[in-house]
Phi, psi and omega in degrees: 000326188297316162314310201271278162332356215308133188078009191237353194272153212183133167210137194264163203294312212290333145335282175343298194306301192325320177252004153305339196307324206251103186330298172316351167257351180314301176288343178314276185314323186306321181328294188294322160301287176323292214280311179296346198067038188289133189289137159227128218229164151226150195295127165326134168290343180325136169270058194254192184301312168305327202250306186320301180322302169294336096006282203305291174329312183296000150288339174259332223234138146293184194299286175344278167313260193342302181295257238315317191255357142322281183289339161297345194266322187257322182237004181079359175278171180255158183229145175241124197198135169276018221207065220266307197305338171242303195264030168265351162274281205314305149317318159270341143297337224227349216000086182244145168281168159198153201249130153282196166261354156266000180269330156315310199288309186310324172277335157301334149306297184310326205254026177047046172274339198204136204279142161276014150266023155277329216265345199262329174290319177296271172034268196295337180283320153316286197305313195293334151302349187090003145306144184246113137308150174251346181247167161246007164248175152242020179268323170313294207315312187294287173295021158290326214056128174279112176281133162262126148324000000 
């Protein structure tokens, strides 16, 4: 990600917490933080329009989702997030960007970071971790229409 994004990863604590819950991502995330530079951020202490937002999301929403499209909404950033089913009505309301994870693969590819049989190889290693995908290819994604972000 750190190719396609460079200078651009972020990650908010309330992410952070959410996905440490499940122990086996712990050494993931340290990685992903390190190897990528991912910036790690929190939510302003300010009691503004933004922290209100957030509040407010967490009535529907998790910690996560809630910081990320807060601060996507309010400070202009984009969110990358496999989790479509909460924040893609929030986001097209909001015309906030947002990245899936084929929408990730697909520019590593175009921008030559990743090969389509690696990307077809995570592919399977994501389902086979027990992640749910919508392609089992990315040639499905492509005769899917490939969404521009």
């Amino acid at each position: 990600m750190a190719d396609v994004f460079p200078g651009r990863l972020a990650m908010l604590a309330q992410v952070e917490t959410e996905l440490r819950v499940v122990r086996k991502f712990n050494s993931i995330i340290d990685n992903f933080i390190r190897f990528c530079q991912v910036e790690q951020v929190s939510l302003p202490d300010a009691n503004d329009s933004l922290t209100l937002e957030y509040l407010t999301l967490q009535r529907t929403f998790g910690k996560g989702e809630s910081a990320c499209m807060a601060m996507a909404r309010f400070r202009g950033n984009y969110i990358a997030s496999s989790n479509l089913r909460d924040i893609k009505s929030y986001c097209e309301q909001h015309r906030i960007t947002y990245y899936t994870t084929f929408d990730i693969l697909h520019l590593a590819i175009q921008g030559n970071h990743l090969t389509v049989p690696d990307c077809n190889a995570f592919i399977t290693q994501v389902k086979a971790a027990g992640s749910r995908l919508p392609y089992a290819t990315y040639q499905d994604f492509l005769r899917a229409g490939a969404r521009n972000p």
